[in-house]
N, C-alpha and C positions, 0 to 999 in steps of 0.2 A: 476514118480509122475503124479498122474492126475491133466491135467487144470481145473481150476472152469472158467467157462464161465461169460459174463458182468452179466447179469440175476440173475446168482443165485449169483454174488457179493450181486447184490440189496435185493436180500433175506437174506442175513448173515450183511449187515448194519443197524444198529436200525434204527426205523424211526424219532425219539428224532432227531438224529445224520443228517440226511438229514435236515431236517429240521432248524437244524440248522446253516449249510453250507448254508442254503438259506438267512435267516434272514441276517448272515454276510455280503451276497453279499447285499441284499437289500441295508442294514446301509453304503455301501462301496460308493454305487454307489448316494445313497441320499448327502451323505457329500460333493464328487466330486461335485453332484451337489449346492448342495447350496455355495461350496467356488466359484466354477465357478459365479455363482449369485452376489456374492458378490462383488469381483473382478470386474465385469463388473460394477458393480453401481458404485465402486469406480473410477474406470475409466473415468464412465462416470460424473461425482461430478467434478473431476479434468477438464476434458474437458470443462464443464460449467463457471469451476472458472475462465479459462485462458482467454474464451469467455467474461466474464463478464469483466473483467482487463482492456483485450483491447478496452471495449467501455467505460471506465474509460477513460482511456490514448486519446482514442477518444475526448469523453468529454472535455477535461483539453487543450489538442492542440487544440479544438475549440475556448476556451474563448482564450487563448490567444493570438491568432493570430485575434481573434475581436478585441481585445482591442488595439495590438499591431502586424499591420502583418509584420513588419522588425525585430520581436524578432526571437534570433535563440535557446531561452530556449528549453528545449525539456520536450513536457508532460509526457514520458516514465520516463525522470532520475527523475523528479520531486514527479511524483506515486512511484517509486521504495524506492526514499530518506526516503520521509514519511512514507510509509510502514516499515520501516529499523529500523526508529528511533521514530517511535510513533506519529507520530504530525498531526494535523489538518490543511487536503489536503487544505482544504478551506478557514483556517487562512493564511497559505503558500502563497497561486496564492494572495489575498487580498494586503499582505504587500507586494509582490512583486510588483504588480500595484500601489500601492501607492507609494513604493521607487524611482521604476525609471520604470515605465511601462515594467516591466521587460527586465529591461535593453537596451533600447533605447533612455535613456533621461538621462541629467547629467551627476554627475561624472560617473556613471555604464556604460554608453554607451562607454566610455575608459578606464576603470578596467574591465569591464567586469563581477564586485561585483553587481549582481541584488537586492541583500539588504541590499547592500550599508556598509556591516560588514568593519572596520574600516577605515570608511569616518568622517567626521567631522564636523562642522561649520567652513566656511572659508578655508579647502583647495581644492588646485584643485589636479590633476590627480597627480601630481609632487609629493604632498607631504605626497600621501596613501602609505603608507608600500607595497613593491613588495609585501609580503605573500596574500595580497587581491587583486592583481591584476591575474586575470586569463587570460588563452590563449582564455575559450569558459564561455559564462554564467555558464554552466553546472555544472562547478568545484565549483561555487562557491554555489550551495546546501549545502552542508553537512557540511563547516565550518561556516553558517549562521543557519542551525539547531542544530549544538553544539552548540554555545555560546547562543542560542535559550533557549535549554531545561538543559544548566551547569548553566548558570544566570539569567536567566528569569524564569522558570517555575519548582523552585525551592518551591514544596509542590503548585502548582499553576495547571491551566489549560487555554488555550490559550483565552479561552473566558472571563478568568477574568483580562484578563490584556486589554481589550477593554474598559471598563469603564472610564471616567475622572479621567486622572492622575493615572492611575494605570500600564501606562505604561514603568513598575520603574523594574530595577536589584536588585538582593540580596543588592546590598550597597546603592539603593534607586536614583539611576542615571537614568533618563530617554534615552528611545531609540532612541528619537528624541525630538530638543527643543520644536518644533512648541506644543502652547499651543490644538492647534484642532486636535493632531496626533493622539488620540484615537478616535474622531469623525469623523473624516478621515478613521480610519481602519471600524468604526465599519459599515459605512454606504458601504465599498468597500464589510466587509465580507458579507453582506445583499445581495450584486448585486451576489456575487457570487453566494449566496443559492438561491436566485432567478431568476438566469440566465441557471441556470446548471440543469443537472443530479444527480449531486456528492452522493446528500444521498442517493436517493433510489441503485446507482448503486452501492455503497460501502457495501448497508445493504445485496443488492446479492453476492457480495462477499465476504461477511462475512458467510453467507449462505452455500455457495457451498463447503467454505475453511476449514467450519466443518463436513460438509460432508463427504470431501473427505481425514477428515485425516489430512490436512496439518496443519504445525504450522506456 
């Protein structure tokens, strides 16, 4: 049988057919490209987010070691807690400096309870429930923003409970006697929004974290 040489292949292929062997490869090679594009954006979205975070956590261990530099709260669990469970970074750091200077002062500075979650009028450290005494401030985050956001911020937002006398539970119990405990919070959350970062760096990573996908 005789060979057909490469040539005269190209001569017995329509050129419809070539042609569209090329188009394929073009559309092949475009798609790679553009997921490869992508990919890198998203990458790079996450990269920013993580960047933005940590000058968050920056932010937040700076005030507090202003206000209080023998706290050993940490601005990391603090961003992470809020982030977890919805709450305002900046209502947070606020009540915490009000309760016990985040836990340096009072009963907190020997519970270890930085907002002071089942402390009372009138006792001392003896007669707080073990469950609110911790090993490190740290623990005591996230069962101070459960009973936070189970009894307090119930159809609520943390800014409405600043107001006189609104600083009441579903059963209308306040969190503190002291009649000035709202004027006390409100003027702490002020110094915070005026000492800080917090908004503009939380609005970048809000930014970035849609960016890049993340929930």
């Amino acid at each position: 049988m005789e060979k057909i040489h490469f040539k005269e292949w190209l001569q017995i292929i329509p050129m419809w057919l070539i042609m569209l062997l090329f188009i394929i490869g073009v559309i092949h090679h475009q798609s790679h490209t553009k997921y490869d594009l992508k990919e890198t954006y998203i990458k790079e979205a996450e990269l920013k987010y993580f960047q933005a975070k940590a000058n968050l956590v920056d932010e937040v261990n700076k005030y507090i070691h202003t206000k209080a530099p023998q706290s050993n709260l940490s601005g990391l669990a603090v961003v992470d807690a809020c982030e977890k469970y919805g709450n305002d970074l900046k209502f947070v750091l606020a009540q915490g400096f009000v309760e016990s200077h985040y836990g340096t002062t009072g009963l907190a500075f020997k519970t270890n309870s930085v907002w002071n979650v089942g402390a009372y009028d009138g006792l001392d450290s003896d007669g707080v429930h073990k469950k609110f005494k911790y090993d490190h401030p740290n623990q005591s985050i996230e069962p101070y923003l459960k009973l936070l956001n189970e009894n307090y911020l119930v159809d609520k937002i943390e800014i409405d409970l600043l107001s006189p006398g609104k600083f009441v539970n579903t059963s209308g119990m306040r969190y503190a006697s002291g009649e000035d405990y709202e004027t006390r919070m409100l003027s702490a959350y002020e110094h915070v929004t005026k000492d800080t970062k917090i908004d503009s760096l939380q609005l970048e990573i809000k930014y970035w974290k849609l960016r890049s996908g993340k929930k």
